[in-house]
C-alpha positions in Angstrom: 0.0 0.0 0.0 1.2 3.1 -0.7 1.4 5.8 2.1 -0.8 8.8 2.6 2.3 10.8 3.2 6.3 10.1 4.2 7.5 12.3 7.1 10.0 14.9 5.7 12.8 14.0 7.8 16.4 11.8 7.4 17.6 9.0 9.2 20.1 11.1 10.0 18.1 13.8 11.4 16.6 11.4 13.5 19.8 10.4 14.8 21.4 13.5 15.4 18.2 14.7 17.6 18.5 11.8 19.2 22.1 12.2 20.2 21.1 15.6 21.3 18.6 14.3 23.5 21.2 13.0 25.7 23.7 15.8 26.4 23.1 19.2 28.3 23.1 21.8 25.3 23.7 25.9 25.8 19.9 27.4 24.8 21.0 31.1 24.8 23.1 29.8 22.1 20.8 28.4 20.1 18.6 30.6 20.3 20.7 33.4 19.1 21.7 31.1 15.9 17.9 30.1 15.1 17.4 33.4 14.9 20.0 34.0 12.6 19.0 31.0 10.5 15.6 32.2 10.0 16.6 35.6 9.2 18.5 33.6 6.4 15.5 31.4 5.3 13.9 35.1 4.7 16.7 36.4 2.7 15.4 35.8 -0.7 12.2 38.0 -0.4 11.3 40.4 -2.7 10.3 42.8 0.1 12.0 42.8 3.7 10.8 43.0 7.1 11.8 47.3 8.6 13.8 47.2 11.4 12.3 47.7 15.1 12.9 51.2 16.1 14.9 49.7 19.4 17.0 46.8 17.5 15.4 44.2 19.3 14.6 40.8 17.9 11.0 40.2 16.2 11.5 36.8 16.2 10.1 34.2 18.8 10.4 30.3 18.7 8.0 28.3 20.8 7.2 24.8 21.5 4.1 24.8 18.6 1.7 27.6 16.9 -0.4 27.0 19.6 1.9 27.8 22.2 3.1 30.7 20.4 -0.6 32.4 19.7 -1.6 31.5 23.4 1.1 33.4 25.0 0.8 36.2 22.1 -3.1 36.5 23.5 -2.1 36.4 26.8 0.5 39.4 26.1 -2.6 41.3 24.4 -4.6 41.0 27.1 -7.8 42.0 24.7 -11.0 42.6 26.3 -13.4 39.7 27.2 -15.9 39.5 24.2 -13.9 40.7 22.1 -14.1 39.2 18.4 -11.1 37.6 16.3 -12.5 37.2 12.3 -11.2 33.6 11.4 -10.7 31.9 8.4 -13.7 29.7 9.0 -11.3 26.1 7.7 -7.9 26.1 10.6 -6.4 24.6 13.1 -9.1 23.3 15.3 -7.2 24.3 18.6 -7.0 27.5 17.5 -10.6 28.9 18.3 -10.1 27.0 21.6 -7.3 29.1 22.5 -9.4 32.1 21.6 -12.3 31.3 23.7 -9.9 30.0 26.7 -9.0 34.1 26.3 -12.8 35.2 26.8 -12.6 35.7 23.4 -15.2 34.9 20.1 -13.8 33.5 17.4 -15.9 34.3 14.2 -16.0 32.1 11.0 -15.1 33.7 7.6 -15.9 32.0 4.6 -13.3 30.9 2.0 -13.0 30.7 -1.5 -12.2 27.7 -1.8 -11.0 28.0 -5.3 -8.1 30.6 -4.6 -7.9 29.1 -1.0 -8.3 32.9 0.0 -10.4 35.3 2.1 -12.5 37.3 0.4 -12.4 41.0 1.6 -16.1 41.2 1.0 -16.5 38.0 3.5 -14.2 40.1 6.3 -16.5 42.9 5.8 -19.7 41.2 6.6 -18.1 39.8 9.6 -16.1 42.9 11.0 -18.1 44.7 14.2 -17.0 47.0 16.8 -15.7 44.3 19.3 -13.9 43.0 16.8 -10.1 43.3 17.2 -8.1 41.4 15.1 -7.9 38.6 11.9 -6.4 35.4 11.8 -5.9 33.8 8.3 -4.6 30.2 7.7 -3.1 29.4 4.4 -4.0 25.8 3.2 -3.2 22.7 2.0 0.3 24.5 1.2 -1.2 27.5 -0.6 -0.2 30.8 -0.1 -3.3 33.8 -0.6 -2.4 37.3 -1.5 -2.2 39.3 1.9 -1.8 42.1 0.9 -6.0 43.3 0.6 -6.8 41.8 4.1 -3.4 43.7 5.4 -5.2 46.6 3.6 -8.3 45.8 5.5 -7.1 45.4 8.5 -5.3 48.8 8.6 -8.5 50.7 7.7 -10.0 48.9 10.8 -7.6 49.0 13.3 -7.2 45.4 13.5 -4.4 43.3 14.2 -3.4 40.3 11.3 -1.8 36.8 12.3 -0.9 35.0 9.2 -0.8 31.8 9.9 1.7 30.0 7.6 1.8 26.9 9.4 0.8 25.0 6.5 2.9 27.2 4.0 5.9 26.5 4.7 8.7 26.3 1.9 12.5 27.4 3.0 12.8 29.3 -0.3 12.3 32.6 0.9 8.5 32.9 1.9 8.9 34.1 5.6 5.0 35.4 5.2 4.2 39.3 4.7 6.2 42.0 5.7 3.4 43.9 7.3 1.1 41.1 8.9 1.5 41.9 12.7 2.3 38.2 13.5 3.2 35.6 11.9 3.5 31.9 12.5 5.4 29.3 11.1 5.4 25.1 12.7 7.8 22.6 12.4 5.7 19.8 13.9 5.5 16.4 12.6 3.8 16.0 9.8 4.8 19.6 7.9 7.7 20.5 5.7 10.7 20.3 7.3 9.6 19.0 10.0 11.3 19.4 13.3 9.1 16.9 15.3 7.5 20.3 16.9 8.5 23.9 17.8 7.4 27.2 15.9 9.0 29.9 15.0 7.3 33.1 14.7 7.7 36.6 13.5 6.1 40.1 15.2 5.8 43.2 13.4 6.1 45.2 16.7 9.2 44.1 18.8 7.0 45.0 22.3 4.7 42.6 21.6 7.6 39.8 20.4 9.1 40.9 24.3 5.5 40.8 26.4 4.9 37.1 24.5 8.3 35.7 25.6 7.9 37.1 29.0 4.6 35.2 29.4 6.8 32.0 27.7 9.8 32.7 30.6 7.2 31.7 32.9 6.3 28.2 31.5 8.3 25.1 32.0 10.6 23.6 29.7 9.8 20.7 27.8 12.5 18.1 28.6 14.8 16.4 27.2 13.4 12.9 27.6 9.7 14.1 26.4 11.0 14.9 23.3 13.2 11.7 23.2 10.5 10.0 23.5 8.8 11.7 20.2 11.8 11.0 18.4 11.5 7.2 19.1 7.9 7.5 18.1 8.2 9.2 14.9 11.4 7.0 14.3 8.8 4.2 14.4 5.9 6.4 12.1 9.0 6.7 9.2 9.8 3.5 9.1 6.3 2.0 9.1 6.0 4.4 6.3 8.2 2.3 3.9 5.5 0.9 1.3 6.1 -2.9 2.6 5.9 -2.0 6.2 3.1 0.2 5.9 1.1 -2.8 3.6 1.9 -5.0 7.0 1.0 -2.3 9.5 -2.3 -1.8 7.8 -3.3 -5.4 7.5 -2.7 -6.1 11.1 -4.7 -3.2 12.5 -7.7 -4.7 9.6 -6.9 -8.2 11.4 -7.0 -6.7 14.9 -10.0 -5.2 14.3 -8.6 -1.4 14.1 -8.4 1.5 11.9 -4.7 2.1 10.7 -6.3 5.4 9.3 -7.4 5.8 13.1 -4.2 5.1 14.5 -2.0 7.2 12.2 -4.2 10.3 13.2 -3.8 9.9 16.7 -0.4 9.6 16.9 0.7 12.2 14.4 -0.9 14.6 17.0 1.2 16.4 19.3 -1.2 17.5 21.7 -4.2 14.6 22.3 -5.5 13.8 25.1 -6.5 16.0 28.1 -4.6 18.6 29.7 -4.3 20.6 26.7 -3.3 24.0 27.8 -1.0 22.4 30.0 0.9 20.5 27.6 1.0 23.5 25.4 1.8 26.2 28.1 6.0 25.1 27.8 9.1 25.8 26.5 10.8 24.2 23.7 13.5 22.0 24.9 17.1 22.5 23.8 17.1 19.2 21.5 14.2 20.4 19.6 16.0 23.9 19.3 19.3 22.4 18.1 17.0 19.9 15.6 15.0 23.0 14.4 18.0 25.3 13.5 19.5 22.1 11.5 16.3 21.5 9.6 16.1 25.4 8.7 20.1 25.2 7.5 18.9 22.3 5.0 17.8 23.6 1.8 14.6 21.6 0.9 14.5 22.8 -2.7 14.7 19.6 -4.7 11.8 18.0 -2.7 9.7 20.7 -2.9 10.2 21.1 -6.8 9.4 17.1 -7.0 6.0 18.4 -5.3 5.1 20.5 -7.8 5.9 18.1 -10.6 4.0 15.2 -8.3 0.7 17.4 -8.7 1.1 18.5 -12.2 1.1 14.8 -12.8 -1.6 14.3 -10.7 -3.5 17.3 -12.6 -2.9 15.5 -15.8 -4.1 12.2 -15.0 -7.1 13.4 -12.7 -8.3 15.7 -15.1 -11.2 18.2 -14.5 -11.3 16.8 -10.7 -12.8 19.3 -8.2 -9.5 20.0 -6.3 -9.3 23.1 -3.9 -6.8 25.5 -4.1 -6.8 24.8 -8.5 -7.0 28.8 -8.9 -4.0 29.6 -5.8 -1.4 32.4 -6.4 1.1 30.1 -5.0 1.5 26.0 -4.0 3.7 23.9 -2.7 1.7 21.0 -2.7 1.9 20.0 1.4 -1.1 17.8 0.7 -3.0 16.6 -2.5 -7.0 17.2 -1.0 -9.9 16.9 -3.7 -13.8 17.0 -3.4 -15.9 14.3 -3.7 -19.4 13.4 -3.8 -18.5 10.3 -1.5 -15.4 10.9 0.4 -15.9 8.2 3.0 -17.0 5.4 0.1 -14.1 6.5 -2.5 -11.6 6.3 0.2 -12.5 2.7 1.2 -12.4 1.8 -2.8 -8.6 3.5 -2.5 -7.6 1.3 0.2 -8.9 -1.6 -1.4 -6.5 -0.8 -4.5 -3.8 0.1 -2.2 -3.6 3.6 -1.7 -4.0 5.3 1.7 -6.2 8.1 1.4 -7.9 9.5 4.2 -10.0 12.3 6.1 -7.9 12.6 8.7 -4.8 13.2 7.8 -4.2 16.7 9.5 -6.1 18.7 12.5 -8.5 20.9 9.9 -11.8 21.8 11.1 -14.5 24.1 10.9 -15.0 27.6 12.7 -18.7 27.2 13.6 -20.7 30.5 14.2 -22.0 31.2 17.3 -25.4 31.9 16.2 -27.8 31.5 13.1 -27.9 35.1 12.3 -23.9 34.8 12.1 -22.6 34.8 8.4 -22.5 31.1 7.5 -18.9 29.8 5.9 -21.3 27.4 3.5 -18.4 26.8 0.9 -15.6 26.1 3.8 -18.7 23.4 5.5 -19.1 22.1 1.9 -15.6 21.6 1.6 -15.0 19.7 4.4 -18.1 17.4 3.7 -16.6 16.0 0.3 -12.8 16.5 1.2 -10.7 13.8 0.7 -6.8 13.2 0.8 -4.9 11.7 -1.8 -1.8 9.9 -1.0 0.8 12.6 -1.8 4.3 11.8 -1.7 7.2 12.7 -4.2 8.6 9.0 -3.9 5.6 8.5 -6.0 6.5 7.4 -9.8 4.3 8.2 -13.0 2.9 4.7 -12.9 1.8 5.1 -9.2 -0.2 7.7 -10.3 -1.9 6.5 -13.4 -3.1 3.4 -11.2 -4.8 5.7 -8.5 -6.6 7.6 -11.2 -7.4 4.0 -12.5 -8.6 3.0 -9.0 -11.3 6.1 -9.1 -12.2 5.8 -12.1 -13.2 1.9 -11.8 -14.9 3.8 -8.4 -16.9 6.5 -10.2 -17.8 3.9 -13.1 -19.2 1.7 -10.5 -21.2 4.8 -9.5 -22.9 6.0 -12.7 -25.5 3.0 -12.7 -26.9 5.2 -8.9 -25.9 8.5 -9.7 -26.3 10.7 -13.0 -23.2 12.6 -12.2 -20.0 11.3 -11.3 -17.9 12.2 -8.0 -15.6 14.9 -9.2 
């Protein structure tokens, strides 16, 4: 069977943090040279961040995204009730955190076309109590920032750009002017670092009020994140196309869902306790494993993305695919609509390809009352979404048999259905 998705991450990566794990490292250190690192990452930009007026850093790492925009809320202090317009598809979590601030997090439909926010949409959902915008870009997309950074200004409104998805080493550190923004390393993204964030502030005070809320957190230790690099040893090499075929088929003969399994452990944060496993400080093996991931250039993989889903384009022609009109795309994930999600995916197994509807923490921002605006397209989206397995080891041949394999599925279709799935 073929994989839904390889982690992107060596042996020797693997092995390195894991040497790290067991030796007291210097974090001052490390975290003056991740900061230098990212500042390289961002080099390439057609525009460039200004300097803060008071040469402090604008640059904050933290154990996740999550961490990050708690302790960023925290330094904000915003008023209870007060209302944060959200792309109405994100990281589940993310509303949580809002609401654990006495805050509202309101849905904003996307275009699910573009993968974008419409201006119009913000503008319909913008009120006095609201106070600032948070926008993910999916899937690996990238939407033009610039008209809700426009927007934002001629409200008064603060912007987190939340890139965790959009990741790419090639430059794209997000936009200059969005007040914060937020990029993750955890397991299952580009370069991944097995966890830890780094993010970006536009104002320097608000980097320094943030960290001071972090200073006051634990540290993760070292034998926590050990312990995920055993774990996610174990997730790459079950990932091999022979191991995974025998992983699957024992969970099917013990009665499991591998699709189950794989979800659950790729997350970092399950389980209870949530704002207590999120409320800490990056260890120093996850630092020192961060900075050697960002000082890798991940250019040939990501190209090998791009020709993956132009091959994927070809052979899947006219299939609903979101994101099909996106300025930008580096392909993290290969999702597509489809009348039956749940059936087609089951039909994919069968012909040995792991697709799935759970292969990352999306959900939907529901609105908090009917007379809210409704994000139809984003709850339409997620109702038909489906992931492909998406993985540049893929060859040509891999992908003419999936697009046989739904084919055969839609053909079987037409008999009950006058229009096919896609």
């Amino acid at each position: 069977m073929i994989p839904r998705k390889q982690l992107d991450i060596g042996w020797t990566d693997l092995i390195a943090a894991f040497g790290r794990s067991l030796v007291p490292l210097d974090r001052l250190r490390l975290g003056r040279e991740l900061e230098t690192a990212w500042k390289i990452v961002g080099a390439s930009r057609q525009t460039t961040d200004p300097p803060p007026r008071d040469n402090s850093s604008t640059i904050l790492t933290a154990l996740s995204v999550r961490s990050g925009f708690d302790a960023t809320l925290t330094a904000l202090d915003w008023p209870p009730g007060s209302e944060v317009l959200v792309s109405a598809i994100t990281i589940r979590d993310m509303p949580r955190i809002l609401v654990e601030h006495g805050l509202r997090a309101v849905p904003v439909d996307v275009d699910m076309g573009p993968l974008a926010v419409p201006v119009g949409n913000l503008a319909r959902a913008v009120t006095p109590q609201t106070r600032g915008i948070l926008v993910a870009h999916l899937f690996g997309s990238q939407m033009s920032m610039q008209p809700i950074i426009d927007f934002a200004r001629e409200h008064g409104l603060l912007v987190f750009e939340d890139c965790a998805q959009a990741y790419t080493g090639d430059g794209n550190a997000g936009h200059p002017e969005s007040d914060v923004r937020l990029f993750s390393f955890g397991p299952i993204k580009t370069a991944t670092a097995l966890g830890g964030a780094v993010l970006t502030f536009h104002d320097a005070g608000l980097r320094n009020r943030a960290e001071a809320i972090q200073v006051t957190w634990p540290i993760q230790s070292r034998s926590n994140f050990l312990r995920r690099v055993l774990r996610f040893g174990m997730f790459k090499f079950v990932s091999s196309r022979l191991a995974f075929t025998i992983f699957a088929n024992g969970c099917r003969w013990l009665g499991v869902s591998h699709d189950d399994v794989l979800s659950r452990g790729v997350r970092g944060f399950a389980g209870g306790d949530f704002f207590q496993r999120i409320r800490r400080r990056p260890s120093s093996p996850l630092l020192s494993l961060l900075l050697r991931r960002l000082r890798q250039h991940h250019g040939e993989r990501l190209a090998r993305r791009r020709v993956l889903a132009q091959e994927f384009d070809t052979v899947l022609n006219g299939i609903d695919r979101p994101g099909r009109a996106a300025r930008d795309h580096s392909f993290w994930v290969y999702p597509i609509h489809h009348d039956r999600p749940d059936e087609l995916m089951q039909h994919l197994w069968q012909a040995g390809f792991d697709a799935t509807r759970g292969a990352s923490s999306m959900g939907l921002v529901e609105p908090s009352s009917s007379d809210a605006p409704q994000p139809r397209a984003a709850s339409e989206s997620l109702r038909r979404l489906l992931y492909l397995p998406f993985d540049p080891s893929m060859t040509a041949a891999d992908v003419r048999r999936l697009g046989r394999a739904m084919s055969e599925f839609d053909e079987q279709l037409a008999p009950h259905s006058e229009s096919a799935g896609y």
